[in-house]
TIRO-2110 file (N, C-alpha, C; in Angstrom, 1 decimal):
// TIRO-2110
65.6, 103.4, 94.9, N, 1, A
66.7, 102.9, 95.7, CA, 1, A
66.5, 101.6, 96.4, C, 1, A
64.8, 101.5, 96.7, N, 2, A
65.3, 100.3, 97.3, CA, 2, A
65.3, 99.0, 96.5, C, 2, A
64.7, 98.6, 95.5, N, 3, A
65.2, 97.3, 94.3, CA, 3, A
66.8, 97.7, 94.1, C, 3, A
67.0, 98.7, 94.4, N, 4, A
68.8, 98.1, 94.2, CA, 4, A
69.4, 97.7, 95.3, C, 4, A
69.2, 98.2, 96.5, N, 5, A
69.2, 98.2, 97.5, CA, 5, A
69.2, 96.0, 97.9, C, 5, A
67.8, 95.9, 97.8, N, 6, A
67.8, 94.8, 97.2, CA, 6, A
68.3, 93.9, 96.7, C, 6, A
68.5, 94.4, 95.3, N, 7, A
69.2, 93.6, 94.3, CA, 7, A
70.7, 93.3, 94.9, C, 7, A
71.4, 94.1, 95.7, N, 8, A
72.6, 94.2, 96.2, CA, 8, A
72.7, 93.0, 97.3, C, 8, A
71.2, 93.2, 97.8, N, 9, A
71.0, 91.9, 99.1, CA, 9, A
71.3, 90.7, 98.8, C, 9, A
70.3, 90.5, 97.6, N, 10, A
70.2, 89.2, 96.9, CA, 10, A
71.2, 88.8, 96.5, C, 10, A
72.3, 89.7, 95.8, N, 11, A
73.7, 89.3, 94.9, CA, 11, A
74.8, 89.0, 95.7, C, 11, A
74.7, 89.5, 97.1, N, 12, A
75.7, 88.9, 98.1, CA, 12, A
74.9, 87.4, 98.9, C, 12, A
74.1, 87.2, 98.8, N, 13, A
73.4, 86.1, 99.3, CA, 13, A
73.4, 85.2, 98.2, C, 13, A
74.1, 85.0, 97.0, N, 14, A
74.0, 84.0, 96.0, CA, 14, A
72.6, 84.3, 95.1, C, 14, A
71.7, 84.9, 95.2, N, 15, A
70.8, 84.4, 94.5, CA, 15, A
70.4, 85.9, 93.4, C, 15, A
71.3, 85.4, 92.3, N, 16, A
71.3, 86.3, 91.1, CA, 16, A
70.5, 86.4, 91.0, C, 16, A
69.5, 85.6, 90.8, N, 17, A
68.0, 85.2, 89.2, CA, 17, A
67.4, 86.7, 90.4, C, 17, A
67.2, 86.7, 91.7, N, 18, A
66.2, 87.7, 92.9, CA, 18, A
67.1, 88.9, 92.2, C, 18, A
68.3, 89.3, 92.3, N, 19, A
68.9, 90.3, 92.1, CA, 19, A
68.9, 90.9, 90.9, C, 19, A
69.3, 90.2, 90.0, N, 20, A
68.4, 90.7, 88.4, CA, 20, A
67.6, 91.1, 88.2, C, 20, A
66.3, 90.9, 88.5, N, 21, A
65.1, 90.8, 88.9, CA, 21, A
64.9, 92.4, 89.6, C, 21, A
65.7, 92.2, 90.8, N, 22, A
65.2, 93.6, 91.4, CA, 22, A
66.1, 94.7, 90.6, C, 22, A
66.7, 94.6, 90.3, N, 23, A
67.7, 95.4, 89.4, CA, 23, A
67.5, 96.0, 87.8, C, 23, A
66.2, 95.0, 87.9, N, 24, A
65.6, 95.4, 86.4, CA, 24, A
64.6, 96.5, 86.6, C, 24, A
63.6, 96.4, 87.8, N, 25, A
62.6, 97.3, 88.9, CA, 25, A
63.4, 98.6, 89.0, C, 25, A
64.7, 98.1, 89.4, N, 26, A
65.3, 99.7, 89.7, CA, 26, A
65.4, 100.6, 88.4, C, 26, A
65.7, 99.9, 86.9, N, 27, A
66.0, 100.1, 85.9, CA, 27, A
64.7, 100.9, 85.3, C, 27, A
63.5, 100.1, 85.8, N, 28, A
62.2, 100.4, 85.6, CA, 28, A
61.7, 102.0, 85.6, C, 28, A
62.1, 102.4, 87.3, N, 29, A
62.5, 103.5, 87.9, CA, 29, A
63.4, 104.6, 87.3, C, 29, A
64.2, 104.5, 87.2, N, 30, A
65.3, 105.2, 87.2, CA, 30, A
66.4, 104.5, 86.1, C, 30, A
66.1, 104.5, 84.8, N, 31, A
66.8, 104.1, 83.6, CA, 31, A
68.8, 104.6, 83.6, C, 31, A
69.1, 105.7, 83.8, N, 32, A
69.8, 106.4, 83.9, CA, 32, A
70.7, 106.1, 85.1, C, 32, A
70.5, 104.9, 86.2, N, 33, A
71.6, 105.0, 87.2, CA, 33, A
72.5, 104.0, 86.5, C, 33, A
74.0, 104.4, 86.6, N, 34, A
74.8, 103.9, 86.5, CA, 34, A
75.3, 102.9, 87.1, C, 34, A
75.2, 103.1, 88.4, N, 35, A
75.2, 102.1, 89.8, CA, 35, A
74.7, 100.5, 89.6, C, 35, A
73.9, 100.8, 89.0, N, 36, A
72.7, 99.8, 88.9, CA, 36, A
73.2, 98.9, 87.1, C, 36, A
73.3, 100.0, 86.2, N, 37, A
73.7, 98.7, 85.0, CA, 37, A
75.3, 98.2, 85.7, C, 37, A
76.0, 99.0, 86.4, N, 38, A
77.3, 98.1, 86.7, CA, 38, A
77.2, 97.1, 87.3, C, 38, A
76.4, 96.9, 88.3, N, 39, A
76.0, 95.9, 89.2, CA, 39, A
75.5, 94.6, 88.4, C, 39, A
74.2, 95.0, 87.5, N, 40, A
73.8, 94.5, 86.8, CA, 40, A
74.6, 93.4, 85.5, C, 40, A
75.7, 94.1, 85.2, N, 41, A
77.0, 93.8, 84.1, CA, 41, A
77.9, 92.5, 85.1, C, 41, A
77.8, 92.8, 86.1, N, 42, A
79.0, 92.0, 87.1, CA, 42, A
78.1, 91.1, 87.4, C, 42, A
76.6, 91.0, 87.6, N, 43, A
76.1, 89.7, 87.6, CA, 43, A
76.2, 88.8, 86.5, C, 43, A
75.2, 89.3, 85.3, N, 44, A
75.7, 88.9, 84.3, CA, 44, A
77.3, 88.0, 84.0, C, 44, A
77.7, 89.0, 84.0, N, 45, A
79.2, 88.6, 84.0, CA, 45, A
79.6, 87.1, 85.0, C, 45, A
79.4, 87.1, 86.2, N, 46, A
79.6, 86.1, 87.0, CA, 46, A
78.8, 84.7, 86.6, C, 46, A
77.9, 85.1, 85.6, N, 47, A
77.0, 84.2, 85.2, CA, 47, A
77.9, 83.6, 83.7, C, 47, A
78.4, 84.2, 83.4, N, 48, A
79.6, 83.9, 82.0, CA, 48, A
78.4, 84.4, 80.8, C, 48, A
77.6, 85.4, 81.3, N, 49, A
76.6, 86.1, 79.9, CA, 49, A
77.4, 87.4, 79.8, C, 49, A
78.6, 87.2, 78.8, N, 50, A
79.5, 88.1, 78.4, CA, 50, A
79.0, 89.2, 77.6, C, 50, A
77.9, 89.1, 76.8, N, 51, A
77.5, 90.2, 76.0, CA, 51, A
76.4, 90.9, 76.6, C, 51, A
75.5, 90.1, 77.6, N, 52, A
74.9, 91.2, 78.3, CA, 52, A
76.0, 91.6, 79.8, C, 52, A
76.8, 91.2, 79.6, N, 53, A
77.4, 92.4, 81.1, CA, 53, A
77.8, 93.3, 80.2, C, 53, A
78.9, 93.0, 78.8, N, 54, A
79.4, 94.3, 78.1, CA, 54, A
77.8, 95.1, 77.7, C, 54, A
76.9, 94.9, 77.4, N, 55, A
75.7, 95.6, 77.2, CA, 55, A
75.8, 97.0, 78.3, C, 55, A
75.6, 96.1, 79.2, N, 56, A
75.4, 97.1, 80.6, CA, 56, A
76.5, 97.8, 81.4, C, 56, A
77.6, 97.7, 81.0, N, 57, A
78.9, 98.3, 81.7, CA, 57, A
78.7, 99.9, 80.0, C, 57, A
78.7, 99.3, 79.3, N, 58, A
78.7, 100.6, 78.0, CA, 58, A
77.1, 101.2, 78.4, C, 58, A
76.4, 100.7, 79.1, N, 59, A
74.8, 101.3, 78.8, CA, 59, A
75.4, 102.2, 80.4, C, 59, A
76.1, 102.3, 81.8, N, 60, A
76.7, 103.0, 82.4, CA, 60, A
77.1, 103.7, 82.0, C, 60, A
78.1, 103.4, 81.2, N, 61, A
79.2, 104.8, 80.4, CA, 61, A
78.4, 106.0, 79.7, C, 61, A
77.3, 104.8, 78.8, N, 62, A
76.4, 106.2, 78.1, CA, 62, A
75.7, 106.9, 79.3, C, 62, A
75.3, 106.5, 80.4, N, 63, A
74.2, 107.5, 80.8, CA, 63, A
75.6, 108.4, 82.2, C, 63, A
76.5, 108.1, 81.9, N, 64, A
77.2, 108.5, 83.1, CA, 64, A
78.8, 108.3, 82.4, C, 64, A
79.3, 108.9, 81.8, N, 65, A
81.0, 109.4, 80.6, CA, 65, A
81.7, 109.0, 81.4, C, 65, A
81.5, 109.5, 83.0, N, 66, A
82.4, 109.3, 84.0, CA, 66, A
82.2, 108.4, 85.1, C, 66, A
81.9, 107.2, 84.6, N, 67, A
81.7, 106.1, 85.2, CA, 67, A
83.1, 105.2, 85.1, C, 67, A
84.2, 104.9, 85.9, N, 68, A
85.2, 104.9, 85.9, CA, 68, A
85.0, 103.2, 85.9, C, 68, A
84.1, 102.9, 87.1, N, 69, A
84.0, 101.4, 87.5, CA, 69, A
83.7, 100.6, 85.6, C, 69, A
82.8, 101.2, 85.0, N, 70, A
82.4, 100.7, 83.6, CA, 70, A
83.3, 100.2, 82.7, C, 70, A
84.6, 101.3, 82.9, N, 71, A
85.4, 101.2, 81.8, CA, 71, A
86.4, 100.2, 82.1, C, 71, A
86.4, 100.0, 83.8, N, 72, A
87.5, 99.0, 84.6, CA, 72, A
87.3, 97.6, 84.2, C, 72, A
85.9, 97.3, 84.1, N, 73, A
85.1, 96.2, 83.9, CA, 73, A
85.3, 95.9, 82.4, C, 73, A
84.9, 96.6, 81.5, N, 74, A
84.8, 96.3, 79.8, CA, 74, A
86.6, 96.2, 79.9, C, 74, A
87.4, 96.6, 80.4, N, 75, A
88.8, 96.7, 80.4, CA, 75, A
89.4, 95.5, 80.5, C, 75, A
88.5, 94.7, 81.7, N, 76, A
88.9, 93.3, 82.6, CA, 76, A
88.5, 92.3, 81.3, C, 76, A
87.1, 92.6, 80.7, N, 77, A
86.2, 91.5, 80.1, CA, 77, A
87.5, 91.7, 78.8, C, 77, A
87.6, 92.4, 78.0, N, 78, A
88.4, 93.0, 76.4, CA, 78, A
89.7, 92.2, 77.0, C, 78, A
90.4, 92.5, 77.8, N, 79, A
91.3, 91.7, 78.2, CA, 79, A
91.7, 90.2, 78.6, C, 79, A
90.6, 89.8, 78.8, N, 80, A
90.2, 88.3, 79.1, CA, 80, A
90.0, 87.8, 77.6, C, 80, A
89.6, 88.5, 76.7, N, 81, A
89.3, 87.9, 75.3, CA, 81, A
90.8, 88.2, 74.2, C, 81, A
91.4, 88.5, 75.1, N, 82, A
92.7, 89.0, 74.0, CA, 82, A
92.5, 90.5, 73.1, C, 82, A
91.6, 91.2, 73.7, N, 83, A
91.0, 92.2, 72.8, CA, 83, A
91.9, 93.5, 73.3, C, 83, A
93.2, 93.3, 73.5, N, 84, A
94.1, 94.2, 74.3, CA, 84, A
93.7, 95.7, 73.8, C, 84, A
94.2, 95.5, 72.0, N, 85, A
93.9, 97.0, 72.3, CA, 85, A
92.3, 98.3, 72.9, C, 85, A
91.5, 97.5, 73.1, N, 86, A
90.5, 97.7, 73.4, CA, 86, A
90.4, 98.0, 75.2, C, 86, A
90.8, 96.6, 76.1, N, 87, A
91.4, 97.0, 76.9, CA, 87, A
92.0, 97.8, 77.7, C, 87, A
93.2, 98.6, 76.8, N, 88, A
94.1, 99.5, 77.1, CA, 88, A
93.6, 100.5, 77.1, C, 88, A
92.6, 100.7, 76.5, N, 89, A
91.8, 102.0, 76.1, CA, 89, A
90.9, 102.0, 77.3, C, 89, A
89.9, 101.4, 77.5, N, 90, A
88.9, 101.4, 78.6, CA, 90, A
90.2, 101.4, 80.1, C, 90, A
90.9, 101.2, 80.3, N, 91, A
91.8, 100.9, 81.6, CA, 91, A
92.4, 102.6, 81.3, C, 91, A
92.8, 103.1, 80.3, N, 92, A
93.2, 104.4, 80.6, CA, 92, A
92.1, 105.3, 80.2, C, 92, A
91.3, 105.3, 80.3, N, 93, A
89.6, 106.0, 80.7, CA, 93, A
89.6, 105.6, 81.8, C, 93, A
89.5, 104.9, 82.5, N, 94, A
89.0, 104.6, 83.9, CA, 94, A
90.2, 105.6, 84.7, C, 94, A
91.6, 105.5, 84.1, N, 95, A
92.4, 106.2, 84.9, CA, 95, A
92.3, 107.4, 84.8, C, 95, A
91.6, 107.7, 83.6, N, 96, A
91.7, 109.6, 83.2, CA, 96, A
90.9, 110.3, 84.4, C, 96, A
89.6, 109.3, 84.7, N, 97, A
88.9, 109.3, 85.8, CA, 97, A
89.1, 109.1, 86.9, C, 97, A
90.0, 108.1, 87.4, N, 98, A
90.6, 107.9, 89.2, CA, 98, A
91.6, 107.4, 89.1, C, 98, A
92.5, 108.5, 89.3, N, 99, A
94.0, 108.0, 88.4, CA, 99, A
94.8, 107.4, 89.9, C, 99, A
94.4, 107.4, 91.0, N, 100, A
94.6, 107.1, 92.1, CA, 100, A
94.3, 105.5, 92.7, C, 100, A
94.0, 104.9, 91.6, N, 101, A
93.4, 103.7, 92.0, CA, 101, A
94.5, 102.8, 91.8, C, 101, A
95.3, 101.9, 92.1, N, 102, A
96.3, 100.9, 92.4, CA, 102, A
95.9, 99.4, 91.3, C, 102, A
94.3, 98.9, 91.5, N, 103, A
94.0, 97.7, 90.4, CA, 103, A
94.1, 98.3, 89.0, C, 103, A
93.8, 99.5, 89.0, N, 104, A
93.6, 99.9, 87.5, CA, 104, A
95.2, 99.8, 86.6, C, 104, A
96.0, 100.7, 87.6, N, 105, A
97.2, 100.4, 86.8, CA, 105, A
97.5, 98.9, 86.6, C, 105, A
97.6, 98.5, 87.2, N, 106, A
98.1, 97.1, 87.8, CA, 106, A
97.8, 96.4, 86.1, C, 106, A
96.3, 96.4, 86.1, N, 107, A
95.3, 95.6, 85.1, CA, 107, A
96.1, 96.5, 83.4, C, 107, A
95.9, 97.8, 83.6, N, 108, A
97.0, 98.4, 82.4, CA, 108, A
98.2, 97.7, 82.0, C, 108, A
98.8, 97.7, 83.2, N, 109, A
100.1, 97.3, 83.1, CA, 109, A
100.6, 95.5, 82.4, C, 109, A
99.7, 94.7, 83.0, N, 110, A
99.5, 93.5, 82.6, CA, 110, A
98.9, 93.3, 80.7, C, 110, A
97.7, 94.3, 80.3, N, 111, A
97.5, 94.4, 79.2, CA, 111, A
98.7, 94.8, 78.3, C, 111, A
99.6, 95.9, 78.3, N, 112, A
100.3, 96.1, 78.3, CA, 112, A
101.8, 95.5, 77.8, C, 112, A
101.9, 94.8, 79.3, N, 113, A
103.1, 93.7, 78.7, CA, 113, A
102.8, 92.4, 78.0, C, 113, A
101.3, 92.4, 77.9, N, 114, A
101.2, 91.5, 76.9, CA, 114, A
100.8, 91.8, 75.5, C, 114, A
101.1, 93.1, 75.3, N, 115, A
101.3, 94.1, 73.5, CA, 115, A
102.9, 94.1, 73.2, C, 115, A
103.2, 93.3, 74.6, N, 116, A
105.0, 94.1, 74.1, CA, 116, A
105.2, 95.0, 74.7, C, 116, A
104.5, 96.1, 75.7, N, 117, A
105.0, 97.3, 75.8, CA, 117, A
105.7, 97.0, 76.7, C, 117, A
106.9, 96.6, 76.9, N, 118, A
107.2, 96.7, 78.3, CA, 118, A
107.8, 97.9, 79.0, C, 118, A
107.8, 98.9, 78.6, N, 119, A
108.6, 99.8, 79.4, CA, 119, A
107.4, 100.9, 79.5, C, 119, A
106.4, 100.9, 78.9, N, 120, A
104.8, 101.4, 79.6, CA, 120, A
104.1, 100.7, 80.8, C, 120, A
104.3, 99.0, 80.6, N, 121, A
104.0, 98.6, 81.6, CA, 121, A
104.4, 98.4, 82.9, C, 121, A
105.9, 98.6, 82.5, N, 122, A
107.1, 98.8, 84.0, CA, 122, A
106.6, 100.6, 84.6, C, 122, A
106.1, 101.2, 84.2, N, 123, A
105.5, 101.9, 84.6, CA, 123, A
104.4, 102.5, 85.3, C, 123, A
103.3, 101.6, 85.3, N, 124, A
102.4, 101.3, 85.4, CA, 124, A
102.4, 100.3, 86.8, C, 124, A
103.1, 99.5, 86.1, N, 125, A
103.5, 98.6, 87.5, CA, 125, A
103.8, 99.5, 88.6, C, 125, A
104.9, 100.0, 88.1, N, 126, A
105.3, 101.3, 89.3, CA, 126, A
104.5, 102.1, 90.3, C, 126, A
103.4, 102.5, 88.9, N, 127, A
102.5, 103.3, 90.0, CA, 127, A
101.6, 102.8, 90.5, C, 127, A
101.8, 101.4, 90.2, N, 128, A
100.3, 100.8, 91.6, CA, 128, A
100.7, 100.3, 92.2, C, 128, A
102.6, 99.9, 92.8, N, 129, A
103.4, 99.8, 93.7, CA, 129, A
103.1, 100.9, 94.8, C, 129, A
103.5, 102.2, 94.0, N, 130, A
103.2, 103.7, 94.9, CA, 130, A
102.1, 104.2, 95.5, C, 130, A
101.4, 103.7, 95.1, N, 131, A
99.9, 103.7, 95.3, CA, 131, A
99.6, 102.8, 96.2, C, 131, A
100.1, 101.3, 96.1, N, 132, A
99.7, 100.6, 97.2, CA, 132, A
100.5, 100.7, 98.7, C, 132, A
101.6, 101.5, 98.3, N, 133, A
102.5, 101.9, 99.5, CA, 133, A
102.5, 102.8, 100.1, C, 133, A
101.4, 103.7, 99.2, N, 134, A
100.2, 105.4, 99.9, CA, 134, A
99.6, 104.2, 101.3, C, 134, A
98.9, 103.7, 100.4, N, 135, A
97.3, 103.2, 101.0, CA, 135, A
98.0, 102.3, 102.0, C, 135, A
99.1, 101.8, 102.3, N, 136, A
99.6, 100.6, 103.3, CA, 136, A
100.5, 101.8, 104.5, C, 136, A
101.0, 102.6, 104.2, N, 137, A
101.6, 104.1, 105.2, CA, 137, A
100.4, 104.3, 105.8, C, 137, A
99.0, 104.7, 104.9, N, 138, A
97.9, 105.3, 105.6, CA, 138, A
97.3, 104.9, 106.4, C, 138, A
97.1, 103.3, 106.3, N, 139, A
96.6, 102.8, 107.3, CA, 139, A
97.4, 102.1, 108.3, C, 139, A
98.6, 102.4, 108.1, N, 140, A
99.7, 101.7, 109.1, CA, 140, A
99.6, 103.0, 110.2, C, 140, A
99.6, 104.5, 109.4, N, 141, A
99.3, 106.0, 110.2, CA, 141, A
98.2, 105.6, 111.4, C, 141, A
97.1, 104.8, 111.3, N, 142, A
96.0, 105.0, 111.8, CA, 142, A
95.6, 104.2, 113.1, C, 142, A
END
């Protein structure tokens, strides 16, 4: 825990190449955390090394089915490439798993209306309306 711990230090302080690095130690460790190839995928990723983040967001999914964050991510990347129907698919995996989440639909819903679907996506839209107007009541409650 602590190279990720680490790696997490370094990646909000700018300095990827440290955070990779310790993130690979954590990997060293403990092959199997999920936590850690996501993190590892989103660096990647920020770095525009698109085949090793998708590497590592699917290398999460395998060691962890219900890694929700994975499928959000390969959902964002497949989407960014025009690879909608791929997309659509990882974005409603991620919801099968936290169907409560407000970006997820959102990101659905945009994939979505750009297949044409629009009356899946006007739906979709809807529920991360409802969802953001849970989470804006809840903390307006508090």
């Amino acid at each position: 825990m602590t190279h990720y711990n680490l790696g997490r230090a370094l990646a909000k302080r700018g300095d990827t190449e440290g955070a990779v690095a310790q993130y690979r130690k954590a990997l060293e460790i403990d092959p199997g955390d999920a936590d850690v190839h996501n993190n590892l995928g989103l660096l990647f990723l920020s770095r525009s090394n698109i085949d090793s983040a998708i590497e590592q967001f699917r290398e999460a999914i395998r060691v962890s089915p219900n890694y929700a964050k994975a499928y959000f991510n390969l959902g964002k990347i497949y989407s960014q490439q025009d690879r909608l129907d791929e997309a659509v698919e990882n974005f409603k995996k991620a919801l099968q798993i936290q169907p409560g989440v407000a970006e997820i639909h959102e990101n659905l819903a945009r994939a979505l209306a750009r297949q044409g679907k629009r009356t899946e996506a006007l739906q979709e839209y809807q529920e991360a309306l409802r969802l953001l107007q849970l989470r804006s009541e809840a903390g307006a409650a508090h």
